[in-house]
N, C-alpha and C positions, 0 to 999 in steps of 0.2 A: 548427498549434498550437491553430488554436480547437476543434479536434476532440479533443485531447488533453482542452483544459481540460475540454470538455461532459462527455467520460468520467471524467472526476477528480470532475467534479460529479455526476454520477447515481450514481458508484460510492460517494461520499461519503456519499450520502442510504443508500441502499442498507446499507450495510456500515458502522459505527461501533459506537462507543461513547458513552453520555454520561452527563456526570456534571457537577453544580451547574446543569442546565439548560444546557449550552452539550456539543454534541458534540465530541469532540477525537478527531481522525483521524490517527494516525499512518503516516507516509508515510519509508520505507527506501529509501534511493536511492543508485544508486553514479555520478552524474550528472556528470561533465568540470567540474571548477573553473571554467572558461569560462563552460558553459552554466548552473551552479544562478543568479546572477543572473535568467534567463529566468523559471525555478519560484518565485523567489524572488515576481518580479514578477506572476507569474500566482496565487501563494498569496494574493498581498495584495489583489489585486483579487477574485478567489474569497472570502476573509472580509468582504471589504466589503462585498461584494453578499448575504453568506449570514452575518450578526454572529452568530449562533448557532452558527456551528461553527467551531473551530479546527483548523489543521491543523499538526503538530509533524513535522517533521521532523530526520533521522537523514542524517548519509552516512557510508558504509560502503564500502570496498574489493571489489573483486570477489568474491574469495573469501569473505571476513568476511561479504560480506551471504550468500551461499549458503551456508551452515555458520551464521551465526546465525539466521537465517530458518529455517532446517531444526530448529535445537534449540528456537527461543523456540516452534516449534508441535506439532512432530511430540512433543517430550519435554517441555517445560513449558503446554502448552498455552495457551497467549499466541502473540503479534508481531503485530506492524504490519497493520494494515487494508492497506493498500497497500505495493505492493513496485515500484518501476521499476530495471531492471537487464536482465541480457543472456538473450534469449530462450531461448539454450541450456541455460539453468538445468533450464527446464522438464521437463523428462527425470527430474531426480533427483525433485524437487517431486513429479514427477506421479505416482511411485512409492509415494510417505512417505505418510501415514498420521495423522488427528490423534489425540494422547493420548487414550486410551481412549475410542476411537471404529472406525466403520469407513469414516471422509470421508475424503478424499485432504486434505492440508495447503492446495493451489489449487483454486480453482472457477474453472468453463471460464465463460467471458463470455455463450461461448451459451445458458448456463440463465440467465442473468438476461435478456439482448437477444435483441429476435427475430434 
């Protein structure tokens, strides 16, 4: 879990937006009703420790996040700084394409970390 968070925090520095001086990171998740308490409790302690950035979160169903995630980038050119969901996604993602561009809609982790 603390490895989760590290990479939630570099990719958060990394990858945003911001605006009124406070960054707001949007984060799509289709995370087990069980578990979002977990996110819930690691978001809150990640803003504490970093008061400058907000993290917003979305849950989204399986599909709905694959299909919305696919429209809000590949055709509106928007969505979510962060996307947590099922790795199989990957595949379509890796195909698409962002609005009038020629980037794939995901970037591989390996060009940001060694």
């Amino acid at each position: 879990m603390k490895k989760l968070l590290l990479l939630v925090t570099i990719i958060l520095v990394l990858v945003s937006c911001k605006e009124n001086n406070k960054i707001k990171v949007h984060l799509w998740h289709q995370m087990e009703p069980g578990k979002e308490p977990s996110l819930k409790k690691l978001i809150l302690e990640f803003e504490k420790d970093n008061p400058n950035i907000e993290v917003i979160t979305l849950h989204k169903g399986t599909e709905e996040l694959r299909t919305g995630y696919q429209a809000a980038t590949a055709f509106a050119g928007g969505g979510p700084e962060l996307v947590y969901g099922p790795m199989d996604q990957i595949g379509s993602f890796e195909v698409m394409k962002l609005k009038n561009s020629d980037k794939c809609i995901i970037m591989p982790l390996e060009n940001i970390f060694p």
